[in-house]
C-alpha positions as CSV (number, residue, x, y, z in Angstrom):
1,X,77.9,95.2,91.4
2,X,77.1,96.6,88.0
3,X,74.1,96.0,86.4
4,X,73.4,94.1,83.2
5,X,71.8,93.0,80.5
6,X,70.3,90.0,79.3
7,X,67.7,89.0,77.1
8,X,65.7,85.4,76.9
9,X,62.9,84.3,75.6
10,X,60.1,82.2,77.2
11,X,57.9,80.0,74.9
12,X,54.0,80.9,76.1
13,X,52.5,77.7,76.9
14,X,55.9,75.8,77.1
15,X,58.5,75.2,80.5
16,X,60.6,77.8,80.9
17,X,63.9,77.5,83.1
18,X,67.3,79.2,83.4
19,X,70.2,79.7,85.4
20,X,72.8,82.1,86.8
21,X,75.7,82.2,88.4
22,X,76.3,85.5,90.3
23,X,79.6,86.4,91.2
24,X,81.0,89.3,92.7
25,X,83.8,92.1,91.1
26,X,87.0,89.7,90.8
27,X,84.8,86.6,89.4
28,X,84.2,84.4,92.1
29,X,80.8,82.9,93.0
30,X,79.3,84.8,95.8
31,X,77.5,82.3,98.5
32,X,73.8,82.8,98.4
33,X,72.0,80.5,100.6
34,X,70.9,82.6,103.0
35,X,69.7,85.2,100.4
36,X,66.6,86.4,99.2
37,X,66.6,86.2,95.3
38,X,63.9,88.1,93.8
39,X,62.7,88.4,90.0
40,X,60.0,90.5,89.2
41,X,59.0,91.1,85.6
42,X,56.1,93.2,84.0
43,X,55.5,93.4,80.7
44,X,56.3,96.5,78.1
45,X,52.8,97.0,77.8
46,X,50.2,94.7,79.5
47,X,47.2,93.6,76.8
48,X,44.6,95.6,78.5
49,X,46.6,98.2,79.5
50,X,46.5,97.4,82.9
51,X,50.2,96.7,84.8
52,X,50.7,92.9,85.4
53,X,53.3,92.2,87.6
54,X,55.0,88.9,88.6
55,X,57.1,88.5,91.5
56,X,59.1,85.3,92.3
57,X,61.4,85.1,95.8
58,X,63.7,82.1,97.0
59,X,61.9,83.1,100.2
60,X,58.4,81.9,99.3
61,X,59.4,78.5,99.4
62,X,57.6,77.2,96.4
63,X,57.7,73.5,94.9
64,X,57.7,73.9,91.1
65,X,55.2,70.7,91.0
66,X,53.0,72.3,93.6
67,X,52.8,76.1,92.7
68,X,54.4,75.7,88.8
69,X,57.4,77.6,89.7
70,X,60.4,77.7,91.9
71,X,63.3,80.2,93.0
72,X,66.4,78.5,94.1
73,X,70.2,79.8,94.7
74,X,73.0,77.9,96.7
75,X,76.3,78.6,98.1
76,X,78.0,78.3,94.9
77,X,76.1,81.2,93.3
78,X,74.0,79.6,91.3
79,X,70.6,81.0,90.7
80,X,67.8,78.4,89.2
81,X,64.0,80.0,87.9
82,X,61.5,77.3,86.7
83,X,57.9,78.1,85.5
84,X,55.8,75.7,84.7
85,X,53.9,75.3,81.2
86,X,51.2,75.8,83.2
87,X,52.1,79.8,84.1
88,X,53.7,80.2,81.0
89,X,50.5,79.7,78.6
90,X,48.7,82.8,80.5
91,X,52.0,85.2,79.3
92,X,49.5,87.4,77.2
93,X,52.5,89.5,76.1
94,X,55.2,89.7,73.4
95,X,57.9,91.4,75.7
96,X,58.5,92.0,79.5
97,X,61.6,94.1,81.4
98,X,62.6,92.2,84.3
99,X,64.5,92.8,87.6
100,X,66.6,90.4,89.4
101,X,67.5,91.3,93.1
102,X,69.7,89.9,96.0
């Protein structure tokens, strides 16, 4: 599947959550619970110059009100990311590239 492009902006300090659909080259919603869904993102340049990374998996299992985040896709392709205000208010950065892989 072609790659592409999409820019959003998380609030530092505020919830943050968004959703996908993925489908696959004629449209349709490919079936994703037995998936791993991954997002990593970095950002552009890290405060200290140091490289931050963050990398959130459907496979770790996490309950947003336990770890302040959550990865979850189903069997109708949707793909749901939730990160608490919690994570969001340590976001030192003003942009970030992001990857998201199945």
């Amino acid at each position: 599947m072609a790659a592409v492009v999409y820019n959003f902006p998380i609030e530092q300090g505020s919830d943050f959550e968004i959703s996908f659909i993925y489908n696959d080259e004629n449209g349709s919603p490919v079936d994703l619970s037995n998936k791993c869904v991954i997002l990593q993102f970095s950002p552009t340049q890290a405060a200290d110059g140091a490289c931050a990374k963050y990398v959130l998996s459907s496979q770790a299992n996490a309950i947003y009100n336990a770890n302040g985040w959550s990865l979850t896709a189903n069997n109708a392709g949707l793909i749901n990311i939730k990160i608490s205000a919690e994570l969001t208010k340590e976001f030192n950065f003003a942009t970030a590239i992001y990857d998201l892989d199945i």
